[in-house]
FIKEPA-214333 format. One record per atom (N, C-alpha, C): x, y, z. Coordinates in steps of 0.02 Angstrom, whole numbers, plus 50000, padded with zeros to 5 digits. Example, Ala and Ser with C-alpha at 12.3 -4.5 7.8 and 13.67 -1.06 7.14 Angstrom:
BEGIN
506604971650390;506154977550390;506604983550390;506424988850354;506844994750357;506455000250394;
// end
This chain:
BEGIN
498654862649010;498314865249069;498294872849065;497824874649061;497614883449087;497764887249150;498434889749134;498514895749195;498164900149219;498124900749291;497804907649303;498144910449309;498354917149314;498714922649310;498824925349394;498244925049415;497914929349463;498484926249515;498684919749504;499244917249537;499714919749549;500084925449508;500734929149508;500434936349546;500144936649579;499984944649600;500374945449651;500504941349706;501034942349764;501674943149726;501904938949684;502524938749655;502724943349623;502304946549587;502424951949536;502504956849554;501864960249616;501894966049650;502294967849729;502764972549706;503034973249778;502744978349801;502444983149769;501834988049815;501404985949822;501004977449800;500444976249824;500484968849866;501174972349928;501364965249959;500714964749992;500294960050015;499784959850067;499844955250091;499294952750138;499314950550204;499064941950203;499324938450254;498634932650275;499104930350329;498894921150336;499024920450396;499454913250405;499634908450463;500094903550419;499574900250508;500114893950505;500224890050579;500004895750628;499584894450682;499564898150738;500114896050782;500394891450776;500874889350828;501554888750809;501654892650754;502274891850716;502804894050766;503204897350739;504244900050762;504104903550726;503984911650771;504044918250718;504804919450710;505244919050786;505664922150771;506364919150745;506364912650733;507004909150713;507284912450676;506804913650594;507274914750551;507364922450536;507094926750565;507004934750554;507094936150506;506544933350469;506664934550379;506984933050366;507744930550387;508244928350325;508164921250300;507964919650217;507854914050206;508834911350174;508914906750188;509584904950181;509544899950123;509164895750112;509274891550091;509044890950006;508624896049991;508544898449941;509134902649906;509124904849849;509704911049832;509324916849815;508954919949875;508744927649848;509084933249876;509734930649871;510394937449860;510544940149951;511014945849923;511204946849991;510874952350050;511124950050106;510544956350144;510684961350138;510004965650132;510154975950117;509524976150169;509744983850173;509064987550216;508614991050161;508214988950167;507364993450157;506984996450174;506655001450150;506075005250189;505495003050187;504865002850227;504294999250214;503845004050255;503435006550212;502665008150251;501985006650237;501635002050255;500994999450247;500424999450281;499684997950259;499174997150290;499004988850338;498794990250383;498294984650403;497564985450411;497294979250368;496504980450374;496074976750352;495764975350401;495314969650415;494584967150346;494314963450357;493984961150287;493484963050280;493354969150301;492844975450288;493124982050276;494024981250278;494274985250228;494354991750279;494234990150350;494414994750389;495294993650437;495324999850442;496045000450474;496334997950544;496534990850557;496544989150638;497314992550663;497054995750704;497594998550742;497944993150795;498564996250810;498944994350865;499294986050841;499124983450812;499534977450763;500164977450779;500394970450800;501174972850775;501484967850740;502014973850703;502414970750636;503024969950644;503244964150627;503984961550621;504324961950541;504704963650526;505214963150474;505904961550508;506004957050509;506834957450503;506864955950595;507364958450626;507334960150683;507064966450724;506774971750657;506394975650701;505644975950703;505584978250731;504654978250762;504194985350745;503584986850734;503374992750752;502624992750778;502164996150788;501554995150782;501115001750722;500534996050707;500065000750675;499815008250708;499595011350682;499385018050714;498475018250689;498355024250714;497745025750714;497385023250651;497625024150579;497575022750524;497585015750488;498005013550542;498215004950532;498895006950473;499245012050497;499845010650444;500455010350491;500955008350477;501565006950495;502265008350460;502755010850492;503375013350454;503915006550496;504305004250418;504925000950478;505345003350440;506015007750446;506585009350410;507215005950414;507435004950350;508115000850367;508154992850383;507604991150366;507484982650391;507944979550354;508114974750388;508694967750341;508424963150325;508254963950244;507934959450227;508504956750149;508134951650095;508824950650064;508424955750002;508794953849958;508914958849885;508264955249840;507984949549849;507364945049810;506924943349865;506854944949923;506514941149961;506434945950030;505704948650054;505534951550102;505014948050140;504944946450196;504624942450255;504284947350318;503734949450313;503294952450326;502804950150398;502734948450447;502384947050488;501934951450529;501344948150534;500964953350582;500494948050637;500334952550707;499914948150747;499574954950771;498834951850782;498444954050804;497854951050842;497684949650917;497084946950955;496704946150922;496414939850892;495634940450867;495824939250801;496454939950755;496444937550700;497114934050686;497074928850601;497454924550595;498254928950600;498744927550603;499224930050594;499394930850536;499824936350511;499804938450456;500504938750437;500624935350365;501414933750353;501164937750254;501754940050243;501664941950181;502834943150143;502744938450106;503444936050079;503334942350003;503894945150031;503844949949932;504514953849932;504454952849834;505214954749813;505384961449837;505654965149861;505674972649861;506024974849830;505724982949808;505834986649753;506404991149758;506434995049726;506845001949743;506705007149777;507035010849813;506785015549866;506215015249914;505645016049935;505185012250004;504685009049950;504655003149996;504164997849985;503634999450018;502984998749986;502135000249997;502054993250020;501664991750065;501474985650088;500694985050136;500344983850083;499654980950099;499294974950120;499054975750191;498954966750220;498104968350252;497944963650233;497154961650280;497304956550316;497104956050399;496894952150425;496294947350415;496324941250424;495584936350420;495444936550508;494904936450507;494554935850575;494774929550606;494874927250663;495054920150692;494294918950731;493734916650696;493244914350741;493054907650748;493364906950837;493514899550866;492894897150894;492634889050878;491954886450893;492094879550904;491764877150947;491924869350975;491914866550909;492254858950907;492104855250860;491744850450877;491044851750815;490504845550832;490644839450846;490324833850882;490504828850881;490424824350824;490294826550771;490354822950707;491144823950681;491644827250707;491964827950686;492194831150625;491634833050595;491534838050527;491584844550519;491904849250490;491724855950491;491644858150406;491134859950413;490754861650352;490764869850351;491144874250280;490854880150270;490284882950242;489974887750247;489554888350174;489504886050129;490174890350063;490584886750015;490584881650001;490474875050058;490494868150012;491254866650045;491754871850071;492404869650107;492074864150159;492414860850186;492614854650207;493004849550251;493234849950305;493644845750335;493384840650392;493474834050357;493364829150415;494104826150440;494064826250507;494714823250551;494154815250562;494964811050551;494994803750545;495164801250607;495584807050644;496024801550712;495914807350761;496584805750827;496534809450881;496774816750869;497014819650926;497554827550928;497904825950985;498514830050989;499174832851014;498934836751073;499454837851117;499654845751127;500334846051091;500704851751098;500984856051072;501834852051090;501574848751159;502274842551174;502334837451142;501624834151118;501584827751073;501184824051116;500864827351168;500754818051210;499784819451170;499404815351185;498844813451157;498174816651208;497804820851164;497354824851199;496774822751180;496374820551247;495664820551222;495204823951266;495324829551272;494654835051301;494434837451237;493864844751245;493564847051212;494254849751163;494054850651092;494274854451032;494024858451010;494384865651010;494064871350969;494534871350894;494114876950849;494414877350799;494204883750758;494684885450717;494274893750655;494614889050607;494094891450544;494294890250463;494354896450407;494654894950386;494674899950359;494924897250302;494624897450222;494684897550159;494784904650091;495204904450063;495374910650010;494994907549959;494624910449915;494534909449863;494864911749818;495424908649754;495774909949702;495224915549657;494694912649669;494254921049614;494184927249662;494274928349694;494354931449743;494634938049736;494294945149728;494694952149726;495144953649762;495324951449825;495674953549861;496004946849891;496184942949832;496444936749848;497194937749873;497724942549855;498164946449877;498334947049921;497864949249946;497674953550025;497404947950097;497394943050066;497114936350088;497744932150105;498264930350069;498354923650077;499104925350113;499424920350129;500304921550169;500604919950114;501144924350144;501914921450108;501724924950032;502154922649959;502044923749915;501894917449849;501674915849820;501604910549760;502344905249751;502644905749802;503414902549772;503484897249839;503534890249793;503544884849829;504224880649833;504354876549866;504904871249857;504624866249839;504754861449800;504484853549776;504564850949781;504444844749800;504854838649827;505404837649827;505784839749741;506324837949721;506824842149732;506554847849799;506924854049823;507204859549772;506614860449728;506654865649672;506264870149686;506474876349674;505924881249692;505654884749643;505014882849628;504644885149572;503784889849585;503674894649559;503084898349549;502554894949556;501934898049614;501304890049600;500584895449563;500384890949535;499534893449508;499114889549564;498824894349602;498204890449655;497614890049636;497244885249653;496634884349651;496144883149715;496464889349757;496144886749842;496514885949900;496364889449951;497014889750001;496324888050056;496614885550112;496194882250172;496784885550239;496604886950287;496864888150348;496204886950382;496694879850463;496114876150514;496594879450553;496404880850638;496984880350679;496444876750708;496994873950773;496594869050820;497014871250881;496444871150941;496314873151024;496164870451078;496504867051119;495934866251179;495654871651212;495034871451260;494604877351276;495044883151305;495504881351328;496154888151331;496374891451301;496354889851246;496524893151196;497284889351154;497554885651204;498244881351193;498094877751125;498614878851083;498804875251005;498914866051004;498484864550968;498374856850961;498414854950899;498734849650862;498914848750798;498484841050808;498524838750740;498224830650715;498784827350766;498674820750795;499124815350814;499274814150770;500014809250787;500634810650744;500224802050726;500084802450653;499914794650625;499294796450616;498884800650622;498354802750593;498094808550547;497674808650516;497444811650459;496904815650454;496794819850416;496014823350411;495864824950345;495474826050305;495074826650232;494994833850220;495324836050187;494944842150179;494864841850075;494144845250075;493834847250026;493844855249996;493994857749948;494144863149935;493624864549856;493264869449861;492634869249802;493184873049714;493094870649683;493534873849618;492884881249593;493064885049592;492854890349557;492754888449482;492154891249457;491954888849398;492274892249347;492774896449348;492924899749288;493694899049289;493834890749331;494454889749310;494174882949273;493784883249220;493854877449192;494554874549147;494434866249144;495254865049150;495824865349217;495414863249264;495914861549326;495974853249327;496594852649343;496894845049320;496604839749344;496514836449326;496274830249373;496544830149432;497344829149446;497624829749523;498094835849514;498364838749578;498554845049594;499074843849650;499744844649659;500054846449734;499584848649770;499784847349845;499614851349883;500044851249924;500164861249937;500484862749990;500474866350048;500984865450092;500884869350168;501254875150163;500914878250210;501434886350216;501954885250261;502754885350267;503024885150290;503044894350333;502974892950394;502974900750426;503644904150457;503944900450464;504734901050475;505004903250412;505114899950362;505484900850295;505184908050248;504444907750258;503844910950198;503774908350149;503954901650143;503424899650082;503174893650084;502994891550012;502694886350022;503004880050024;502964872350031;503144868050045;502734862150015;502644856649960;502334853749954;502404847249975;501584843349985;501514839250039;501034835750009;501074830749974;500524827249937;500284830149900;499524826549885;499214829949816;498554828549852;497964832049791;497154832449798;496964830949731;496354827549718;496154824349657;495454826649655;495294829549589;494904833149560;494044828249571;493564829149606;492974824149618;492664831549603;492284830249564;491494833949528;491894840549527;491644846249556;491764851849566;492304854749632;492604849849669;493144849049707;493664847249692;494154850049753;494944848349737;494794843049841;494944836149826;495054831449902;495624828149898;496054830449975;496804829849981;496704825550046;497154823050100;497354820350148;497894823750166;497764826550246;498254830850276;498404828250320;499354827850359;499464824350433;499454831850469;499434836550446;499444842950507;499154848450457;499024854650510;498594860450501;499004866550492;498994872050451;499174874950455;498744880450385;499104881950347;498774885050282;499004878750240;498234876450194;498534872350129;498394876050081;498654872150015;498454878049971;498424869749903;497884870749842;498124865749785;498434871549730;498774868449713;499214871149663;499794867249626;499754870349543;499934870749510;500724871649500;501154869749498;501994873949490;502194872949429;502554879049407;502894879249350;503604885249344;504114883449291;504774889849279;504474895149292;504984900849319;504724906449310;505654912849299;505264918949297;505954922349291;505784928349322;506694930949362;506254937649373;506334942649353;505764948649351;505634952549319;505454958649356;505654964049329;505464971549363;505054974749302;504664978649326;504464982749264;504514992149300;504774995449271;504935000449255;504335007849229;504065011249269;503445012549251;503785022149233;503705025349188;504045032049189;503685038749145;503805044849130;503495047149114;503945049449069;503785055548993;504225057648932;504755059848946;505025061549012;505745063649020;506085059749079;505845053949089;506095048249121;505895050649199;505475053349217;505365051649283;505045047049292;505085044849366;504635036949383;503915038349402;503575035849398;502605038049397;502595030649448;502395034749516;501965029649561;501295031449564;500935024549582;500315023349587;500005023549526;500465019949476;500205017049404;499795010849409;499105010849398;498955001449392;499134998049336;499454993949329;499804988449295;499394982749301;499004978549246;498664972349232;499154968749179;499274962449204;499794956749169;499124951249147;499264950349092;498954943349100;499114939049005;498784932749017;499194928848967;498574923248966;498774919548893;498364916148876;497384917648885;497164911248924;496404914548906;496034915448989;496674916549016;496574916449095;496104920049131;495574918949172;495284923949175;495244928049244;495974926849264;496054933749346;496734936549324;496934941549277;497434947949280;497724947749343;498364948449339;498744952149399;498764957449409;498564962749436;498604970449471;498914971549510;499554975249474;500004980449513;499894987149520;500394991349559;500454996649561;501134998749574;501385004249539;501885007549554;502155009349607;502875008549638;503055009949685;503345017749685;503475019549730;503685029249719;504235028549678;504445022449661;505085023949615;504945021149545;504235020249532;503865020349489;504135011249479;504085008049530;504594999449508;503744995549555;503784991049490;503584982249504;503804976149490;503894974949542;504414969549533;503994960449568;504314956149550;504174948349563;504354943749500;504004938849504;504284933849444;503604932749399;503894930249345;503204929949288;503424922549257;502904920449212;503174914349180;503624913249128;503934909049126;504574906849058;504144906248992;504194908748950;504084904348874;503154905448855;503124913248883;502364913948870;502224923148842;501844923548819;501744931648784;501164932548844;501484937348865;501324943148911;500904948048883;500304949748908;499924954348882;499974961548949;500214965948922;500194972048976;499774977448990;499474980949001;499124985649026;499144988749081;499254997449076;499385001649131;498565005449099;498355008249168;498075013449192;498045018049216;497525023949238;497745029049294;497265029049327;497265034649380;496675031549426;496215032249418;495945034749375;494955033349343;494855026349299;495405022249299;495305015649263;495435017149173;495735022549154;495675024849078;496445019249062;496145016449005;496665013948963;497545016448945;498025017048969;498365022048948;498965020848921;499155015948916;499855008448898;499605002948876;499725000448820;499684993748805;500424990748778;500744985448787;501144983548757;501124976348769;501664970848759;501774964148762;502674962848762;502584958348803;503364955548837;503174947548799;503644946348763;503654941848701;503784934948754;503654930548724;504064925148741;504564920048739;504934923048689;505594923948686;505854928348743;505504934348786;506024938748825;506464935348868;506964936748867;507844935248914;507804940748963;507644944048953;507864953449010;507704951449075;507844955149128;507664954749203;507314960549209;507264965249147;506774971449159;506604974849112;506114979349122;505834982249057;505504989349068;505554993349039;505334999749056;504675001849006;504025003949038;503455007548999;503635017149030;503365019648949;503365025548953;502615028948943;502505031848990;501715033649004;501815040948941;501265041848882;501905046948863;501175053748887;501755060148873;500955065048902;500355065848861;500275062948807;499815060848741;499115057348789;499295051748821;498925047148854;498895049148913;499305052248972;498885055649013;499395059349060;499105064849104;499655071149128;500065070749195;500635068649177;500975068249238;501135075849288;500955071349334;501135080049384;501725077249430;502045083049463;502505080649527;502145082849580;501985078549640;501755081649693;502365081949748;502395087949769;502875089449828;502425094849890;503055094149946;502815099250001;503105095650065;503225101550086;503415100750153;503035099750230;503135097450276;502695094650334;503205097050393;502815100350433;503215101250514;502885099950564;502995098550633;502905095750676;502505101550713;502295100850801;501855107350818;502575111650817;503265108650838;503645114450862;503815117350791;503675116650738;503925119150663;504525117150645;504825111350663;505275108350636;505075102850603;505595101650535;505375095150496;505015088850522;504675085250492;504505079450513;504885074750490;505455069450549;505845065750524;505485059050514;504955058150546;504845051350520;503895051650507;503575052550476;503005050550458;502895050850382;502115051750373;501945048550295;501375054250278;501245053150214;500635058250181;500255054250159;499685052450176;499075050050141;498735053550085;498835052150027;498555055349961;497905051449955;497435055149956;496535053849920;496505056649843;496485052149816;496295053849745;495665049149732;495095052249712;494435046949688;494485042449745;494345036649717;494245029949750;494885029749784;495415031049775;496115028749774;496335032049849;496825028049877;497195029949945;497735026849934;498505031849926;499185029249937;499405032850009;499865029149980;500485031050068;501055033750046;501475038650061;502235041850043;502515042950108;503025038250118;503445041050199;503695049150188;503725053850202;503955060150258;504795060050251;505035062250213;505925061850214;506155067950230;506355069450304;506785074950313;506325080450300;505755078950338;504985085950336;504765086950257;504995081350183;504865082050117;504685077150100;504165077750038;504035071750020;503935073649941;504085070849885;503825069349820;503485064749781;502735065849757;502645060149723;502455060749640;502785055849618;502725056249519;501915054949508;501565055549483;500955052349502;500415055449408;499915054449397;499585055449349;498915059949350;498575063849310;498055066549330;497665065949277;497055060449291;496515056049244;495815061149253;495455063049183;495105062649172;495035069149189;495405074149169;495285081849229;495075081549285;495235076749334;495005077949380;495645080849437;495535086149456;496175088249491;495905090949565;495575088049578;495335088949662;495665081649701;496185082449755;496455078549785;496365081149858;496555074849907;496635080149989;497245075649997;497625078050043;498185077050072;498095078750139;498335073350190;498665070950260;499215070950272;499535074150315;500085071550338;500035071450418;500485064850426;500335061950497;500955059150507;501235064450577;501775063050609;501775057650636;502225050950617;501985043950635;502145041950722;502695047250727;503015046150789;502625048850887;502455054950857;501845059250900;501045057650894;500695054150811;500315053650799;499895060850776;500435066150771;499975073950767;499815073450692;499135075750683;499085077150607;498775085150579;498945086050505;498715092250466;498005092450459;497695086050472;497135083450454;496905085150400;496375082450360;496075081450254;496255088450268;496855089850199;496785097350168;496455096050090;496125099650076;496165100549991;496335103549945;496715099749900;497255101149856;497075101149768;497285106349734;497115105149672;497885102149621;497825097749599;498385095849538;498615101349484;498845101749457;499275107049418;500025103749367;499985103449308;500455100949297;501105105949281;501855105149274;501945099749289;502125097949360;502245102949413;502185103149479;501625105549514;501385100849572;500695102149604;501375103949669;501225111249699;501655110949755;501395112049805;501225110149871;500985110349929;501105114449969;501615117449977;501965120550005;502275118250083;502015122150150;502255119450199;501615119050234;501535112750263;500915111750311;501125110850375;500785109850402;501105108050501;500565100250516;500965096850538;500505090550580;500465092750638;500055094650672;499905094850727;499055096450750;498855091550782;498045092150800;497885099150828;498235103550880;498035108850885;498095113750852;498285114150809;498365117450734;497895116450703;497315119650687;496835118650617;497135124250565;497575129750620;497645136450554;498375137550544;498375140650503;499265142350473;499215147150406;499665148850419;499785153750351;500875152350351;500985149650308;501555146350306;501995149650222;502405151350235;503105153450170;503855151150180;503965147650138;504715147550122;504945150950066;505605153650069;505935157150028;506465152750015;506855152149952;507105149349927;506995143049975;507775141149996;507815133850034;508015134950106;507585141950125;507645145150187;507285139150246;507285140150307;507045137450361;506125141750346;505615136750326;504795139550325;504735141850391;504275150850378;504225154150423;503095152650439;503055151550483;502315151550504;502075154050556;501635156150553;501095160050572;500475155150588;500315154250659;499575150950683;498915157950691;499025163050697;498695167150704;498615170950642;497775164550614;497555168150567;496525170750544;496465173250504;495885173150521;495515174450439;495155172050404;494865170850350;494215174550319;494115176650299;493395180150284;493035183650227;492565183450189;492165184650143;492305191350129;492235195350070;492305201050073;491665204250022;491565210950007;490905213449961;490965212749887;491705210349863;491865208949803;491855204349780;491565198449820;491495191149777;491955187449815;492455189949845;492905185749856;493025186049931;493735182549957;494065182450035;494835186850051;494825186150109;495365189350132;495545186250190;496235184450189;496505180950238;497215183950278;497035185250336;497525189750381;497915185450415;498535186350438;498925184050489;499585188150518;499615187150574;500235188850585;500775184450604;501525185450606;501875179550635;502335182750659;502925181050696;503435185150715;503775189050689;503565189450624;503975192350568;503755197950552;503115199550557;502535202650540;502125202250498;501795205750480;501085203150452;501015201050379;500495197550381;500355193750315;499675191950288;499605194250216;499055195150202;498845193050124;498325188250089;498035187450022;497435190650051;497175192749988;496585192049938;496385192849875;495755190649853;495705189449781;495015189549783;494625193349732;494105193149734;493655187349678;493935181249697;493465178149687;493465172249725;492935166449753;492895158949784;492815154249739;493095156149667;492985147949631;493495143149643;493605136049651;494085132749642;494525134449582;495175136549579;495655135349531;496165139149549;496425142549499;497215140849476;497195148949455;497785154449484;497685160549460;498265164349463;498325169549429;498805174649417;498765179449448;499395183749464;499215191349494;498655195749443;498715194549393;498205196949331;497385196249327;497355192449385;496635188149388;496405190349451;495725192449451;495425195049485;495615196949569;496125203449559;496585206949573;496675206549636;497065199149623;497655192649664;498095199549703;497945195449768;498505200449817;498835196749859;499485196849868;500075197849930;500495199749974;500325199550012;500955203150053;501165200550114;502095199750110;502215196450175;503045202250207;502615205350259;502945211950287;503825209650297;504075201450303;504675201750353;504965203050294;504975199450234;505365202450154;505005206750118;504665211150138;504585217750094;504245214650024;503895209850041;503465206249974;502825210149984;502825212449931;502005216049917;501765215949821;501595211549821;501315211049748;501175217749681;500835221549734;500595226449686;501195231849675;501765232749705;502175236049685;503045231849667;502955225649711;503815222549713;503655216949642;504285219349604;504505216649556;504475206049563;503775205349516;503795198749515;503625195949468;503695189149464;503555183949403;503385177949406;503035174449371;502815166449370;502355167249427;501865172149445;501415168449520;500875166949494;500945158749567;500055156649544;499915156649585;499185157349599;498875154449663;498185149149652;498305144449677;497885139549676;497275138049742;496805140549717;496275137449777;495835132449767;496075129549824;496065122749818;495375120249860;495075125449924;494535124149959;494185131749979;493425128949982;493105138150003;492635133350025;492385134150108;491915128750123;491305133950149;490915134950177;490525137850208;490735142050264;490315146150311;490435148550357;490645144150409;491405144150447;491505137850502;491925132150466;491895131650409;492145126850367;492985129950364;493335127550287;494105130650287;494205134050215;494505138950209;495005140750158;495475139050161;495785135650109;496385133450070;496665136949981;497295138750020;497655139849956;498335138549952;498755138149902;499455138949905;499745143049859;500085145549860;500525150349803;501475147749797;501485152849733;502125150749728;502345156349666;503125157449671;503095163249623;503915165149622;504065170349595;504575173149615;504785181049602;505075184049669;505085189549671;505795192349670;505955200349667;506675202149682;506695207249719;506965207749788;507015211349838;507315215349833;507415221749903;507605228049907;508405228249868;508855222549876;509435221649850;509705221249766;509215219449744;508875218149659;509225211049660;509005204249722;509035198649734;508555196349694;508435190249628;507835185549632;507975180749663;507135179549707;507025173949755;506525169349741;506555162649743;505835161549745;505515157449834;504745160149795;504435158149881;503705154649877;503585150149894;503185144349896;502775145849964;502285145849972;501595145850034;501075141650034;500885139250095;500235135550110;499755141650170;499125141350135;498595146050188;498135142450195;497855138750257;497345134850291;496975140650338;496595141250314;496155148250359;495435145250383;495265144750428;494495143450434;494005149550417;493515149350381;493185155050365;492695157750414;492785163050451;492355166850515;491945168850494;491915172250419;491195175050407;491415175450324;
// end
């Protein structure tokens, strides 16, 4: 039988935990994630910050998420922070609800240091059920009910029935992002083994109230599930299983038998089915790093084996870790990327491998690791203790929680392209820096200090060594007869001032078109105080009304014959 691969993507990726939906009428809160009965180790706390977003790939706000026993809600962005959740050491249980869509359960191994966690909602759109008793999708999906319905007590209902369907397709890009729980089932024989799907189905059932109604107990319903054509070689018959929503996983419950281009099963209740495949598996971390062992997040990682044709896609977690289970007794084909899709790792995990882990080294030959850092403060200019930085690179959008007003990320820079913007958004106030633009630089891209706060568009911001950052809102930006800008401010400290006569994007020296500084409270003045290593990077020059952006960084030695060094962010709107 021919594996699909595409099967291990929940399992494998713990930054690409995502979303779907189980029972509408399940027991969220019995087991608060802790699965007992399995052995995925003992409980620890975790960090977790993720997106929610709906199947147009937009951000639903106000969601709320359960891990463990604590709760939070989505924000403007549809992201969410939960810190410290109790979850176990192999096994994280993920829940989300939202009006209007299926509920969203997502089971994944977690990694080292904060877990990335990506979920889409499916739409819940509820419609009488015809009196044929049939519900037909597009697709060729399928379900005819044989007998009566329930309520939710057991006694026997026969008013009107509503219902939503909802089907994943296994070829499916964002099959991930689609389905509950993770690929890991129990089997009859109460073994818990890895499944290959070929099709997941979620019915719920309603009376016109909206109240939860299941099949009567002794009756049955048909459901039909269409096979995707490029799993040729799907078995004649297949398990089929239910999502257990209490536990997070799956549960198998009969079987479905292969007719023409379908998988047709017999179900006594509704919830998510899924046909699938089970087989050994082991688990595995992979280790993603750069020539002097730092960890590189937001690496894409493609697994795949035999002649399968859906790859698993990971991504690096900030601690450069992917983790889940893979199969026993098969050669692993590997491939990392960066974010323009360039080739940049190839290797193979034998099948003979025994290990629980394995480390790739991105080396700087194949492509340029940078560190991104910088600091974030609130309107009052104190650290930001709890929010996140949204990094835009190309196509690409990650998340980095906010530690103690700092954040670092290992990350890669494909194809020369070194134009990025950076967000940071105080998760707690909701204040943000709003899009700055940022240029890459290896081997540190440094940000310096920004402020979240909406009434803030301006700043002119310095730290000295690992001093408390001094800022300045009163600033003012402007063109000059030399080609270039000049950017004024004052702060309590007194005054402060660049220019440089030129507006190209890049990267510059005091030596280069005659780069100026000066910041009055330390007697920093470029053209006469003893300095070394300065750059300045401009990173934005927009039009009249638009913003200047730069940052610098350098080091100087004061009236004392002290060396210091001092790091700046300048957000200026340009007046003229």
């Amino acid at each position: 039988m021919k594996l699909n691969f595409k099967l291990f993507v929940l399992l494998f990726m713990a930054m690409t935990m995502f979303n779907c939906e189980t029972d509408d009428s399940g027991d969220y809160g019995s087991s608060q994630g802790i699965n007992q009965e399995f052995e995925f180790g003992a409980i620890i706390q975790k960090d977790f910050i993720g997106t929610v977003v709906d199947e147009s790939n937009i951000a639903i706000s106000n969601a709320t998420i359960i891990i463990g026993v604590k709760t939070a809600q989505t924000d403007a962005n549809g992201v969410f922070i939960i810190e410290d959740a109790d979850v176990q050491e192999k096994f994280a249980y993920i829940q989300v609800t939202k009006t209007g869509y299926l509920n969203g359960m997502k089971s994944v191994v977690p990694t080292e240091g904060g877990n990335s966690v990506a979920i889409m909602l499916l739409t819940e759109t509820v419609q009488a059920l015809p009196a044929s008793n049939e519900i037909l999708m597009p697709n060729g999906t399928k379900v005819t009910f044989n007998g009566g319905f329930e309520d939710a007590a057991g006694n026997l209902y026969s008013g009107s029935v509503h219902y939503s369907i909802n089907h994943v397709d296994p070829s499916s890009p964002t099959i991930a992002k689609e389905m509950p729980g993770m690929l890991l089932g129990k089997t009859t024989s109460d073994e818990f083994e890895v499944l290959e799907t070929y099709g997941m189905l979620h019915v719920s059932l309603t009376d016109a109230s909206g109240n939860a109604l299941q099949l009567a107990t002794g009756s049955t319903a048909e459901i039909r599930m269409p096979i995707p054509t490029e799993l040729t070689g799907a078995p004649d018959t297949i398990p089929l299983w239910s999502f257990d929503e209490g536990a997070g996983y799956w549960v198998e419950e009969g079987f479905a038998t292969k007719t023409g281009s379908e998988y047709v099963g017999m179900v006594s209740h509704f919830s998510w089915w899924n046909c699938d495949a089970s087989f050994p598996t082991t688990e595995f971390c992979l280790n993603v790093e750069d020539d002097n062992g730092n960890p590189l997040a937001n690496v894409q990682v493609n697994l795949s084996f035999g002649i399968n044709p859906f790859p698993v896609v990971g991504v690096s977690s900030s601690e450069g870790q992917i983790c889940g289970l893979i199969p026993v007794g098969e050669t692993i084909t590997l491939v990392a990327y960066d974010y323009c899709g360039n080739e940049i790792y190839t290797n193979y995990i034998s099948s003979s491998f025994t290990g629980s882990s394995q480390t790739i080294v991105i080396s700087a030959g194949s492509a340029q690791p940078t560190v991104i850092t910088g600091n974030f403060l609130d309107c009052d200019y104190n650290p930001i203790t709890e929010g996140y930085v949204q990094l835009n690179y190309g196509a690409l959008t990650s998340y980095t929680v906010i530690e103690n007003g700092t954040f670092e990320i290992s990350t890669l820079i494909c194809n020369s392209d070194t134009s990025i913007s950076i967000e940071g958004i105080d998760y707690l106030t909701t204040q943000s820096t709003g899009e700055i633009p940022f240029t890459l630089a290896q081997p540190i891209t440094d940000l310096g200090t920004v402020i979240s706060c909406n009434a803030v568009d301006e700043f002119f911001t310095y730290q000295v060594d690992d001093e408390t950052p001094i800022t300045s809102i009163n600033v003012m930006g402007y063109s000059d007869t030399e080609g270039g800008f000049n950017i004024n401010a004052v702060s309590g400290a007194g005054e402060l001032h660049f220019s440089i006569d030129t507006t190209v994007l890049g990267t510059y020296t005091l030596a280069d078109f005659d780069a100026f500084l000066y910041i009055a409270d330390i007697n920093l003045d470029t053209d006469i105080t003893t300095t070394s290593n300065f750059q300045f990077v401009i990173t934005g020059y927009d039009a009249i009304g638009g913003y200047i952006s730069v940052t610098f960084s350098g080091d100087y030695v004061d009236d004392a014959g002290v060396t210091h060094s001092i790091s700046g962010t300048i957000h200026s709107r340009r007046d003229s």
